[in-house]
Structures are given as structure tokens and as C-alpha cells.
C-alpha positions as CSV (number, residue, x, y, z in Angstrom):
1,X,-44.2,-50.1,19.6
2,X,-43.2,-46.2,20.5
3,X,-42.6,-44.2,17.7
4,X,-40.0,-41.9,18.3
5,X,-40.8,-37.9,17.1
6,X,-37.8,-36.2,18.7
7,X,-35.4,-35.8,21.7
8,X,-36.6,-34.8,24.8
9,X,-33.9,-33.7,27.3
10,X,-35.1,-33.8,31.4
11,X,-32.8,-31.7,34.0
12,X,-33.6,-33.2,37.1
13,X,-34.6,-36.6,38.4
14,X,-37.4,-35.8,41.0
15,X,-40.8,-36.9,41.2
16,X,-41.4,-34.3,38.5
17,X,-38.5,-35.5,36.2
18,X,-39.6,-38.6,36.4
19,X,-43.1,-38.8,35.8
20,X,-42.1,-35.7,32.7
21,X,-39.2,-39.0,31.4
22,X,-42.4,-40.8,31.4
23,X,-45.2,-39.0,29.7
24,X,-42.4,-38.3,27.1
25,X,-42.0,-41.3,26.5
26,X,-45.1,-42.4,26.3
27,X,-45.8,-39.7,23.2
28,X,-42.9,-41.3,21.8
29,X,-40.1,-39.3,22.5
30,X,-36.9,-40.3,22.5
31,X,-36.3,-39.2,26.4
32,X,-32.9,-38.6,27.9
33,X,-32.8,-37.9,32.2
34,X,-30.4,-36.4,33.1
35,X,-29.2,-35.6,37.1
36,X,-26.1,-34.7,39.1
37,X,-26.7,-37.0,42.0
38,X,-25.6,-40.6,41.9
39,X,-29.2,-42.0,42.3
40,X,-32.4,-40.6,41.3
41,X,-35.3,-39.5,43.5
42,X,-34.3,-36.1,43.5
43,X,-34.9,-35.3,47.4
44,X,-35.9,-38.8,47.7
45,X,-32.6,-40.2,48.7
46,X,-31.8,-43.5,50.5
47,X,-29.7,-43.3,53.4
48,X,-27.9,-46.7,54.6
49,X,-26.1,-46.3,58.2
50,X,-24.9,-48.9,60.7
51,X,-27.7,-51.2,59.5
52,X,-31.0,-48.8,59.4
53,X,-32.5,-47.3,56.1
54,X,-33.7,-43.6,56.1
55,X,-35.7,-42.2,53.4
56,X,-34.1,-38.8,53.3
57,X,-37.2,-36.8,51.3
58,X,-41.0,-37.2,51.3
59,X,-42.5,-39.8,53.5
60,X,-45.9,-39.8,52.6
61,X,-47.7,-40.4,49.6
62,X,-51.2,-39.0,49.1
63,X,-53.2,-38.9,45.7
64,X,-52.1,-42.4,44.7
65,X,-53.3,-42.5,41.7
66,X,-51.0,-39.6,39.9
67,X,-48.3,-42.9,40.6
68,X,-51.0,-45.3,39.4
69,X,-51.1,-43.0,35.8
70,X,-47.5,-43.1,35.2
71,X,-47.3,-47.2,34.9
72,X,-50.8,-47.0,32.9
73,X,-48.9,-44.9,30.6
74,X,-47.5,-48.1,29.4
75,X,-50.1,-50.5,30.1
76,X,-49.0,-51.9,33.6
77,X,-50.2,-51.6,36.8
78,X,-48.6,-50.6,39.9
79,X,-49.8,-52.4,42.9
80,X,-47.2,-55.3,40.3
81,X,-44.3,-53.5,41.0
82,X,-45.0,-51.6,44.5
83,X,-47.3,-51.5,47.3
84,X,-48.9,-48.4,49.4
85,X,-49.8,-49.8,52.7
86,X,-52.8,-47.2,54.6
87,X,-51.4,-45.6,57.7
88,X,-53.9,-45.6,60.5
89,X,-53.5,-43.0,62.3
90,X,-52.6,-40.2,59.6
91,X,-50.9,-38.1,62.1
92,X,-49.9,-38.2,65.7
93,X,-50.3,-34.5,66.5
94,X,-48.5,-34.6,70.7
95,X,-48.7,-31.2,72.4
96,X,-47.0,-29.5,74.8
97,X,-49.4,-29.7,77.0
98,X,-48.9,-33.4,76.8
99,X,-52.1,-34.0,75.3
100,X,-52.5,-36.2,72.2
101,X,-54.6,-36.1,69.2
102,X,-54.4,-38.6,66.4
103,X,-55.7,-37.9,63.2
104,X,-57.8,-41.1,61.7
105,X,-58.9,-42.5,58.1
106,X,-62.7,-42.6,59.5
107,X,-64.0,-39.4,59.6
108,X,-66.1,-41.4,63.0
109,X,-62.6,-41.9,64.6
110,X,-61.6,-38.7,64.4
111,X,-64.8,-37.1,65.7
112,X,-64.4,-38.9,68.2
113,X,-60.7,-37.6,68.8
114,X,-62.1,-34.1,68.2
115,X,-65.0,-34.6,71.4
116,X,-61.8,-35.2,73.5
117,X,-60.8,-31.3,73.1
118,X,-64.0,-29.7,71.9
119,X,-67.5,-31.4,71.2
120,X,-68.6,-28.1,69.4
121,X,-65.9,-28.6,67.3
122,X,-66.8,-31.8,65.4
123,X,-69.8,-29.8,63.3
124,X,-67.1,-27.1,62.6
125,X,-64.8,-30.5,61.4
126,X,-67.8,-31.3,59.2
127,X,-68.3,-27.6,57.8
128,X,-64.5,-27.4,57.3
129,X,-64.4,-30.9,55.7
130,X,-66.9,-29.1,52.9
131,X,-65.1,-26.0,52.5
132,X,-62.3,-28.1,52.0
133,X,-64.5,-30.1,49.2
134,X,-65.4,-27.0,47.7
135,X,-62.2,-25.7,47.2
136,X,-60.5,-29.0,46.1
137,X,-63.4,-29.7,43.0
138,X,-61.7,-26.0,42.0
139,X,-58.5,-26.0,43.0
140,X,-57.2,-29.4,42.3
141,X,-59.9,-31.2,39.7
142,X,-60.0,-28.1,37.5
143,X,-56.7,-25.9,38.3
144,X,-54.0,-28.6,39.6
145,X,-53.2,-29.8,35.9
146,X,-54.3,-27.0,33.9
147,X,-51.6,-24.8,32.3
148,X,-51.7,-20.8,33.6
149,X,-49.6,-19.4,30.6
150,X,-51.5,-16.5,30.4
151,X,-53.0,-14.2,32.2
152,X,-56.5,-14.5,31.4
153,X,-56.9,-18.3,32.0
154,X,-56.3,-17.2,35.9
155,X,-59.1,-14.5,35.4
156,X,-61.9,-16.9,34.1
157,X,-61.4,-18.5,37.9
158,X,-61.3,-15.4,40.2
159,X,-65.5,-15.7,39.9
160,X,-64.9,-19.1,42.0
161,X,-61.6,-18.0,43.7
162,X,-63.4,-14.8,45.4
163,X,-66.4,-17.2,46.1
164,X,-64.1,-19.6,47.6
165,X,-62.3,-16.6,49.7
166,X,-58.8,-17.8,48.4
167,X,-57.4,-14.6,50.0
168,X,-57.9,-16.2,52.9
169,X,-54.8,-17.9,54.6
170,X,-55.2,-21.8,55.4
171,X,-55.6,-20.8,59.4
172,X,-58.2,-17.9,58.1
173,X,-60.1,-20.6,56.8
174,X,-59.7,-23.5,59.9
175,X,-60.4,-20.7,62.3
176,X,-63.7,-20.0,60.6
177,X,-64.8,-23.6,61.5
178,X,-62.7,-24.8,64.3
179,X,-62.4,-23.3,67.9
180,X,-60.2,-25.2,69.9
181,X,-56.3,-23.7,70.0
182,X,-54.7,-27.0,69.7
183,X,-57.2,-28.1,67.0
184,X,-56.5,-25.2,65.3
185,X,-52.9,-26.2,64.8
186,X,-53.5,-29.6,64.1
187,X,-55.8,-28.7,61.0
188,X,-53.9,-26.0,60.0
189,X,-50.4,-27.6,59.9
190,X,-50.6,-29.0,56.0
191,X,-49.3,-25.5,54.2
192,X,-45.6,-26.6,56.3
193,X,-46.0,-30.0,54.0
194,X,-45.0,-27.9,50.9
195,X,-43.1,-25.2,52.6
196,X,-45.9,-22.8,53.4
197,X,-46.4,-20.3,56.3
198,X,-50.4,-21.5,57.4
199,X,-50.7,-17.8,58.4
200,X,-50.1,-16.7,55.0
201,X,-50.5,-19.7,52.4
202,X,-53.8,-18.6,49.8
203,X,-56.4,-20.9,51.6
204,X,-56.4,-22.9,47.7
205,X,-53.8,-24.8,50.1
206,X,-57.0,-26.0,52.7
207,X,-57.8,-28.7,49.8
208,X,-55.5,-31.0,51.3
209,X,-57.9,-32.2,53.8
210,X,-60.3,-33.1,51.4
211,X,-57.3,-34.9,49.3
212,X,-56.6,-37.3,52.0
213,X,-60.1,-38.0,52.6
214,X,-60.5,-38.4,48.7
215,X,-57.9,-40.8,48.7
216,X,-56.2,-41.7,52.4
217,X,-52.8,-41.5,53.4
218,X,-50.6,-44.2,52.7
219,X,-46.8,-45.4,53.1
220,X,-45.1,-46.9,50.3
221,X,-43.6,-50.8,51.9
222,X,-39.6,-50.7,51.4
223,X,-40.0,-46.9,51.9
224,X,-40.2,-44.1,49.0
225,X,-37.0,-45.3,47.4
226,X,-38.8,-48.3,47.0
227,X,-41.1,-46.4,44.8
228,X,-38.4,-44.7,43.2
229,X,-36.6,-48.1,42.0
230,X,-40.2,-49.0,40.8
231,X,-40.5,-46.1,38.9
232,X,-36.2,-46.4,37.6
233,X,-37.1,-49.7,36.6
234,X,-39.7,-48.8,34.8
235,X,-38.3,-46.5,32.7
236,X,-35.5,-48.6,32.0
237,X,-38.1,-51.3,30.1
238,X,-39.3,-48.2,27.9
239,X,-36.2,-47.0,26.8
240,X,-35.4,-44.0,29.0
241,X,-31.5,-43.0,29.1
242,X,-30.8,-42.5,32.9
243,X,-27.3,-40.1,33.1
244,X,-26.3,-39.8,36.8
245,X,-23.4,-37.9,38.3
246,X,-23.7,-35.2,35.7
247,X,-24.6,-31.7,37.2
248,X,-26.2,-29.4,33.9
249,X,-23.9,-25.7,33.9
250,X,-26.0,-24.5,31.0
251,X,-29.0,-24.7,28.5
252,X,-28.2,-24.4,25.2
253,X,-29.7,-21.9,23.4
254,X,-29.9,-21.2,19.3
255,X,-32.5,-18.2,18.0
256,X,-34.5,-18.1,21.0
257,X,-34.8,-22.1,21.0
258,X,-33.4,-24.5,23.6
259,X,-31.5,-26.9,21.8
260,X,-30.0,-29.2,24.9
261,X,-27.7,-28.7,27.7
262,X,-24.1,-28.8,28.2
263,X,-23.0,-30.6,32.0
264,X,-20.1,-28.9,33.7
265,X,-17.9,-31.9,32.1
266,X,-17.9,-30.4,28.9
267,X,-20.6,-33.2,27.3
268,X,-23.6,-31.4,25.1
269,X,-27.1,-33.0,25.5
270,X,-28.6,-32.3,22.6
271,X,-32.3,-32.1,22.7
272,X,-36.0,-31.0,20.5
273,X,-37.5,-30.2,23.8
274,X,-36.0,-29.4,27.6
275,X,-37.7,-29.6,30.5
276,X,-36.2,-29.1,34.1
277,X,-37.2,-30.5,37.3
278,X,-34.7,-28.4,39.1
279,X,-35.5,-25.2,40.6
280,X,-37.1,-22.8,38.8
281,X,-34.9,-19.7,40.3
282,X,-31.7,-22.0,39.8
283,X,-32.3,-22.4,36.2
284,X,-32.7,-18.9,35.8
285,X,-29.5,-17.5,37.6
286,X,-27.1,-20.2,36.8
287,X,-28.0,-22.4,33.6
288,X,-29.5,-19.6,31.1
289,X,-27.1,-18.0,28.9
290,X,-26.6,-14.2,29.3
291,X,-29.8,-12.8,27.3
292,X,-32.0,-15.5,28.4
293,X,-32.4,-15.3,31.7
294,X,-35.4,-13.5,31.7
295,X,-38.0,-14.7,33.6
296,X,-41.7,-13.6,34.3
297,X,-41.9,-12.6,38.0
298,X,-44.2,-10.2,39.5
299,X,-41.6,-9.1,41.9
300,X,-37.5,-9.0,42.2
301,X,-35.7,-11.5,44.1
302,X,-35.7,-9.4,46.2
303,X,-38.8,-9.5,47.3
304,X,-39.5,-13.0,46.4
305,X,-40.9,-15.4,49.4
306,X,-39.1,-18.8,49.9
307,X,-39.9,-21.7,51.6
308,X,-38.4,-22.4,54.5
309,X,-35.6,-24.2,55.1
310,X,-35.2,-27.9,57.1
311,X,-33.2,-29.4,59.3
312,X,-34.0,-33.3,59.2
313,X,-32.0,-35.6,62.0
314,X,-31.5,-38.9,61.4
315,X,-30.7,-42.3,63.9
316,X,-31.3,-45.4,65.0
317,X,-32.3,-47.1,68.4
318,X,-31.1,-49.9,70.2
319,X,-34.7,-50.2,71.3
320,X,-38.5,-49.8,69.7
321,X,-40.6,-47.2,70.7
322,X,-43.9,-49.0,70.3
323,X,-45.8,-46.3,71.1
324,X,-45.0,-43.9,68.3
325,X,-46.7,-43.7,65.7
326,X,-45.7,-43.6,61.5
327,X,-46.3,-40.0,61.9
328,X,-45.8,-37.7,65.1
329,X,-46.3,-34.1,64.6
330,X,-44.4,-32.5,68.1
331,X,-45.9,-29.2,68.7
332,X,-43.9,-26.6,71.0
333,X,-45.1,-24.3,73.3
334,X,-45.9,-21.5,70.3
335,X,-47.2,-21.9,66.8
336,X,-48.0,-18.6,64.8
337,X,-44.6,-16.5,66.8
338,X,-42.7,-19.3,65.9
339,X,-43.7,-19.2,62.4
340,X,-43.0,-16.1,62.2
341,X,-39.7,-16.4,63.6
342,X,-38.9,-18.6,60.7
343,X,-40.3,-17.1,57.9
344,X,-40.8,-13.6,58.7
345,X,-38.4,-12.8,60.9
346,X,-35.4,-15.7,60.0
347,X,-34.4,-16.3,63.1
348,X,-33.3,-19.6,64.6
349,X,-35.5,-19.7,68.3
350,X,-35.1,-21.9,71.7
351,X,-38.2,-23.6,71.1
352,X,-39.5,-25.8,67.7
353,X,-42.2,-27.6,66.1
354,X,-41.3,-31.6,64.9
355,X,-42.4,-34.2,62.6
356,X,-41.1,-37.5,63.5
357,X,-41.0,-40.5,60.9
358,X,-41.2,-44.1,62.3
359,X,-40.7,-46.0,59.5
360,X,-40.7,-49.3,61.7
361,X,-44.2,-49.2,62.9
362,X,-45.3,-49.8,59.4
363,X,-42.2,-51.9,57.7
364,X,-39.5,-53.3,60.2
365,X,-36.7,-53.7,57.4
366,X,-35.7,-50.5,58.0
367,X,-34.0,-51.0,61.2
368,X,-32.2,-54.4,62.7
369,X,-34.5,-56.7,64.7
370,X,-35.6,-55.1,67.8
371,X,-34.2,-51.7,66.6
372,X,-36.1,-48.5,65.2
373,X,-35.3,-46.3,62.2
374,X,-36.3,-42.6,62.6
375,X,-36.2,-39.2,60.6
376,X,-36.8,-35.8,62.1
377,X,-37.9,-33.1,60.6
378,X,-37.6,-29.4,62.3
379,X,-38.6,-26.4,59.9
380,X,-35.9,-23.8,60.2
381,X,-35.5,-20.3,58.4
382,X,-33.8,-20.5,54.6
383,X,-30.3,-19.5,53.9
384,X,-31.3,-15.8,53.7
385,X,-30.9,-16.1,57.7
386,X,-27.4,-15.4,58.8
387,X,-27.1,-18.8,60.6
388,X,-23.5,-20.3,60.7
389,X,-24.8,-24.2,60.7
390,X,-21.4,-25.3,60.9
391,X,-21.8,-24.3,64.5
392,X,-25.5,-24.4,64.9
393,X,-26.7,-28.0,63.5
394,X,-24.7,-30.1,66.4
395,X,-26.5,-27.5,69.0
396,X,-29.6,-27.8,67.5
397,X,-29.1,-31.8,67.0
398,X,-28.4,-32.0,71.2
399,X,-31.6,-29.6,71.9
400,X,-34.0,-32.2,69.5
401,X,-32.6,-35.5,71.5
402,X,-32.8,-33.5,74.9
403,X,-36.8,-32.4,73.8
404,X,-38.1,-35.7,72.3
405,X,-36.4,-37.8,75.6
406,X,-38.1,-35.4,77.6
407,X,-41.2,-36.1,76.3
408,X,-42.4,-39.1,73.8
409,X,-39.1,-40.8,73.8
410,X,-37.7,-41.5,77.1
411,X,-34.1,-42.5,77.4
412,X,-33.2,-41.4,73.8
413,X,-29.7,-40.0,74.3
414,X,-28.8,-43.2,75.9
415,X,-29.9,-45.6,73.5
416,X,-29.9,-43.2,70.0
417,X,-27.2,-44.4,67.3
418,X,-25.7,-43.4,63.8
419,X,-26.7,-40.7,64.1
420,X,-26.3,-37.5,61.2
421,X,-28.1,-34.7,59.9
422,X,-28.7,-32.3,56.5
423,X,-29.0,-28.6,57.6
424,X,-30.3,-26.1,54.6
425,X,-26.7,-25.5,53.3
426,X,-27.0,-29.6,52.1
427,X,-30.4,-28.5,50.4
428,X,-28.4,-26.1,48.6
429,X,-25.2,-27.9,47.5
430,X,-27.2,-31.4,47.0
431,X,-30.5,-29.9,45.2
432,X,-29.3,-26.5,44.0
433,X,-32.1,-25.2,46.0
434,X,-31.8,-21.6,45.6
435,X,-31.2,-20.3,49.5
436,X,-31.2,-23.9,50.7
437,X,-35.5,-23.7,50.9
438,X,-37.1,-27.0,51.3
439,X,-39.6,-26.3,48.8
440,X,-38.7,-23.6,46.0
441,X,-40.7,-20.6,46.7
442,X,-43.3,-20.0,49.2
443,X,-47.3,-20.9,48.3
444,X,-48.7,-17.2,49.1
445,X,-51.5,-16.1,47.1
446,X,-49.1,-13.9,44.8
447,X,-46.6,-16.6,43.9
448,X,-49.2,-18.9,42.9
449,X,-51.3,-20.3,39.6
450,X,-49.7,-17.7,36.7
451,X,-47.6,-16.0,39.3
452,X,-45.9,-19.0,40.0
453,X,-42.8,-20.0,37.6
454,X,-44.8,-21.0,34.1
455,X,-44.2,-24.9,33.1
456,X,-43.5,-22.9,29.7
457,X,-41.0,-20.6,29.7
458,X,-43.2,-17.4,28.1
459,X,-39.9,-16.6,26.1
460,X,-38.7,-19.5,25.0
461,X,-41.2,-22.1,24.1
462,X,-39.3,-25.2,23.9
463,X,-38.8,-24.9,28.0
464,X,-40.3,-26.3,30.5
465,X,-41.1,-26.5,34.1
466,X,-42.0,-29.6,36.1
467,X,-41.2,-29.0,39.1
468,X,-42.1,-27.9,43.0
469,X,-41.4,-23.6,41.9
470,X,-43.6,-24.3,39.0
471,X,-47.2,-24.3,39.1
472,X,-49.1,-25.8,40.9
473,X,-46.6,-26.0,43.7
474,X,-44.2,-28.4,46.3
475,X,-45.6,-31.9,47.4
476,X,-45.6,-35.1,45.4
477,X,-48.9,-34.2,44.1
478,X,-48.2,-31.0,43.0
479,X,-44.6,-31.8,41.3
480,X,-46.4,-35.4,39.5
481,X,-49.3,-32.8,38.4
482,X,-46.6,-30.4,37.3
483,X,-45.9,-33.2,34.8
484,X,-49.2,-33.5,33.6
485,X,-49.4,-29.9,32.5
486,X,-46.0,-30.3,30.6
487,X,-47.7,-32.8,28.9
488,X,-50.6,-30.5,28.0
489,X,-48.5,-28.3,27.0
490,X,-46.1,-30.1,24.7
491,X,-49.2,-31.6,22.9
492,X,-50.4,-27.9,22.2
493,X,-47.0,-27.3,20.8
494,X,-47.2,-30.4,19.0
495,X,-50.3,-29.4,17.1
496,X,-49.2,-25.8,16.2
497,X,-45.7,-27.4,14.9
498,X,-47.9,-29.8,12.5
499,X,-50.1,-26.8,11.3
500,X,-46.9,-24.7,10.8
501,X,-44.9,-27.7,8.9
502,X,-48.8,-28.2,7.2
503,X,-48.3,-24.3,5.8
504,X,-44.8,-24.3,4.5
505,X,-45.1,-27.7,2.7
């Protein structure tokens, strides 16, 4: 039986919100969620058209057992309620060249793909494979769910950050090991995952590899708003008060204190605690009061790096494409200028990089009988481009059908259907993403551990982050380990409240 010891109010029902809703309530909070969409999921939004289902956010879930934790919490078990099926292969990566490369679970498999390109390159796999190690028993077992409040906790780790040459990019660190251009992309691609530049994402980021080797790469059956229901569901049975269609104008604050939320209907939320799961540079410029929207930053907005932004197409087809696989990364002709064309230089070019999502080679309820269901994701620039998307999304939309018929998907404009997209300007109004980036900001070396967003606010110590701006970053993974150091936090605070209430008694 929970024992309730105050309200806890949650802004945001993302991955982060969520698994926050849930570690709450597990210390016995009385927890309130709170979010302005009808559904929650955050960017994990179910699409229903002309009889296919589109997961509309993340599509692949690593590091299962940050899920696994959350049921735990109350003495269940997850495989009970939902199942991750292992993908094999990982990734499809096609090139423009037309050659393929398909990244495996066996670390024998993929050797072998590697020998295909580069047989001098499968020791460099190996020595990456440990860097990779290396860097993940730092950067996620000892950093990922540790609070960086202050300054000097980041310090006692630059000893193992300079050994671990974290100012190194990802593709500094891949192009120390690997040789092979196209091999080169394909291990260098997983900074883009959580809205990272490989060319200039701290090479913390190059854990990742080890991460999926750790614990594979799986789908979740039914799709991620599958998991999302499982996870809804669950918090109904503990108590959790779900609010949807209510979008948050303003944090409440008394004497330096948050003491709830008031939604743009008028309706006060009051609350002990608050923690948001929205955007971190949202919250700041349009929920804080005047005189609390300070914020610790090392630069101006100005001069703040965002992700960038996403185009993601969805459609049906009145055929199967048998031969593509759960994931197909489509490289164009360019790689770094193209990145840089996005993030640098935020401007929309001819050519693109893809990542396809065939849900139907893995779970064929997401399309009719004989049908397939597909997303498609092209990384564009953020809404700090002067793009009119009005006018360029149904361009863009003919040049991605043209490309992939061209190429892995023969005959696509003649047998595509219900067909629709989300542009950056949908990231903004849906997600209140500020400048319509996929992923908050950017994961450079600067705008990371303690000068990322704090999970406490350093002024107001009743606020909290959870969330993809916050530390440690974007990604499932990073937002459910956001959660974890909210709940490090909290219990800190929770012990220097009882010690205070100890002194005045």
C-alpha cells in the first residue's frame, strides 16, 4: 500500500514524463500527468489512415531494461504486458552506389558484412567495438543517471573524459578505427538518432554501439504505442491522474518555490514538486513567470545549437516490399556537406539522407493483408532556416517517392497511398519544440553533462527536468535515464527536507 507524502505535478507525457509519473509514484507520491495532446506518448503518437497504423515518434527501443525498471517499480513484469521482438538485421544501411550493408546482432555476421567492403576493417570493428566499451562503462554506467548539478561533479570525470578523448567527435572516433568511406558512414550515423551532427557530437555519443551490443535492438509487437498503452495502463492501476487536452501556460511560483501550474483554461494544478518533460528552452521562455526565467546556460540563445529538424512521410502500399528491411538507412551521394548543409549552414539541398521504417516485416497488423505500412524519416535544418514548408513539404514529399522508386522501391508512386507528412513547423505547434528541432538542443561537447539543462532547476529547487534538453540527452534511453536522476534527486531533497523539519521541531 503506497503512502502518499505529497503532490507531484508532471508537464509532459513523454517517455520521460512517464517513467518520472512512475518513480513518483512509486515513493508514494500522490502524481498528477498532465499533457496538452489528446493521447500520451509525447512524440510517440499513433497514426490510423485508410487502414494502416504509423507510429509517428521513436521506432526502436534499445536498453530494454530502463522499460523493464519501470513495471518492477511496482512489482510486475513487463514481458506480461508487452513484448520486444529482436530485429535481425539492426540496420539496412543502402548506398548510393547501390551497395548494401546490413548491420547484424552477431558481431560474426557483421564481420562478415564488413569483409564485403574492407577486410582490414573488421580488426578496426573490433578496436572500435572496445573504445566504444570503454566509453559506455564511463559514460552511461557511471554518468547516464547521475545528477551534474554542480560543477565539480563534471570535473571529478574529466581524468576519464580526456583519457577517453571525449573532445573527439563520434566520426573522430570511427575514423580512428575504420577505413572504408561507406563504413564510415554506417558507424558513424547514431549521433542523427538523438539529433546530433556525427562531425561534431562529443564522441561520449560513440557508446551507442556498445549499447546495442550490450543489450540488442529490438521492436516493440503492436508498435511503440503499444508500449505506450502498456505503460498508460499501468499507471492507471497505481493511481496516476492522466489530464489530457490541457496545454500548461504557466508554473506557478510562491517565494522562489514552484507550487503547480495553471493550463491556458484557467484550471491551477497545484503541486509539492513539478517536474516537466517538455522542452527545457520552452519552459523557460513561455511557462516561467517574469523573474524566474533564469536559466543556467553557458551561452545566449543565440548561440545555442539545436537539433535538427525532421521531415517524416508517411503511406501505405497496395503491395509488400519483401525485400526491405525493419530498418533501411538510404544514404545519398554526400554525408559530411550535407550535414553541414543542415546544421551548419540551414539550408534545404537537392540531395538527402533516409531512414525507412517497415513496420510490416516484423508485425503485419499494421497494414491490410497484402499491404505495407511505412514511415520516412529525412533530417532537415530546424525552424531557424528560412524555409516556407507550406510550399516546400509537398516538393520535398514528390522528390522522396521519385528517390526511393528509383532505387529500393520500384513502382512506389504508382502503388503509394494515404499518404501525409509532419514538417518541423508540426514539431513546433504539436511538441512546443522550441524552433521545431527533433530533439531539444544539439549533443556537442559544450551542451552536455552540467552544460546541458539541469534536471534541477539551480534556482528553484522544487523543479525539475526529465526530459530530451536535460541531461543526459535525446533517445529513449537518455529521456527514461533523465527520470532516474529526477529520482536521485528528489530523494536528496527528501532527506534535507526531514533534517530541516528534524531542526525546527
Amino acid at each position: 500500500m503506497l503512502k502518499l507524502s505529497g503532490k507531484v505535478l508532471v508537464i509532459g507525457a513523454g517517455f520521460g514524463g512517464i517513467a518520472a509519473a512512475l518513480r513518483m509514484r512509486a515513493r508514494g507520491y500522490d502524481v498528477t500527468l498532465v499533457d496538452r495532446l489528446s493521447s500520451i506518448g509525447g512524440r510517440a503518437q499513433v497514426f490510423h489512415r485508410g487502414g494502416f497504423k504509423h507510429d509517428a515518434g521513436p521506432t526502436v527501443i534499445t536498453a530494454p531494461f530502463l522499460f523493464d525498471e519501470l513495471f518492477e517499480l511496482f512489482d510486475e513484469k513487463r514481458e506480461d504486458h508487452v513484448e520486444f521482438r529482436a530485429l535481425d538485421p539492426w540496420y539496412r544501411f543502402y548506398f548510393h552506389t547501390g551497395d548494401q550493408f546490413d548491420y547484424r546482432p552477431s558481431i560474426e555476421d557483421t564481420n562478415d558484412e564488413i569483409r564485403r567492403f574492407a577486410p582490414g576493417d573488421v580488426k578496426g570493428y573490433a578496436r572500435l567495438l572496445k573504445a566504444s566499451q570503454d566509453i559506455f562503462e564511463i559514460g552511461f554506467e557511471k554518468l547516464a543517471d547521475k545528477p551534474f548539478s554542480k560543477f565539480w561533479e563534471m570535473m571529478k570525470q574529466v581524468p576519464s573524459l580526456m583519457r577517453l578523448q571525449s573532445y573527439f567527435s563520434v566520426s573522430g572516433i570511427v575514423n580512428k578505427y575504420i577505413k572504408h568511406p561507406l563504413l564510415r558512414q554506417a558507424f558513424s550515423i547514431h549521433p542523427l538518432l538523438v539529433g546530433g551532427n556525427p562531425f561534431s557530437t562529443t564522441s561520449i555519443y560513440a557508446l551507442i554501439h556498445y549499447l546495442e551490443r550490450r543489450w540488442g535492438v529490438f521492436f516493440t509487437m503492436g508498435g511503440t504505442g503499444r508500449l505506450v498503452q502498456a505503460l498508460e495502463d499501468l499507471m492507471c492501476r497505481v493511481g496516476i491522474k492522466i489530464i489530457l487536452d490541457t496545454d500548461i501556460a504557466q508554473i506557478e511560483m510562491k517565494k522562489d518555490k514552484a507550487v503547480g501550474a495553471t493550463s491556458t483554461d484557467g484550471i491551477f494544478y497545484p503541486a509539492d514538486r513539478v517536474i516537466c518533460n517538455g522542452d527545457p528552452p520552452t519552459v523557460y521562455a513561455q511557462m516561467m513567470p517574469d523573474g524566474y526565467n533564469r536559466r543556467k546556460r553557458l551561452f545566449p540563445e543565440s548561440m545555442t545549437h539545436y537539433s535538427m529538424g525532421l521531415y517524416v512521410l508517411f503511406f501505405g502500399t497496395k503491395k509488400t516490399y519483401d525485400d526491405i528491411a525493419h530498418h533501411t538507412i538510404w544514404m545519398g551521394p554526400r554525408y559530411k556537406e550535407l550535414l553541414a548543409d543542415i546544421f551548419d549552414r540551414k539550408i534545404l539541398a537537392e540531395d538527402f539522407s533516409l531512414y525507412v521504417h517497415r513496420p510490416t516485416a516484423t508485425d503485419p497488423s499494421f497494414a491490410p493483408e497484402g499491404c505495407d505500412s511505412f514511415y520516412v524519416l529525412c533530417p532537415v535544418p530546424n525552424l531557424r532556416a528560412d524555409i516556407d514548408w507550406d510550399v516546400t513539404g509537398p516538393i520535398l514529399q514528390e522528390r522522396i517517392i521519385t528517390a526511393l522508386s528509383n532505387t529500393i522501391m520500384p513502382d512506389l508512386e504508382k502503388v503509394i497511398t494515404d499518404d501525409f507528412y509532419m514538417t518541423p513547423v508540426d514539431f513546433k505547434n504539436d511538441y512546443r519544440s522550441m524552433h521545431g528541432a527533433g530533439f531539444s538542443i544539439a549533443p556537442i561537447f559544450l551542451q552536455s553533462a552540467w552544460f546541458r539543462f539541469h534536471n534541477r532547476d539551480p534556482h528553484i529547487s522544487n523543479l525539475y527536468f526529465a526530459s530530451a534538453g536535460a541531461h543526459p540527452g535525446a533517445g529513449i534511453p537518455g529521456v527514461l535515464s533523465s527520470a532516474k536522476v529526477v529520482e536521485k534527486l528528489v530523494a536528496e531533497d527528501e532527506v534535507k527536507e526531514a533534517d530541516l523539519l528534524k531542526k525546527m521541531s
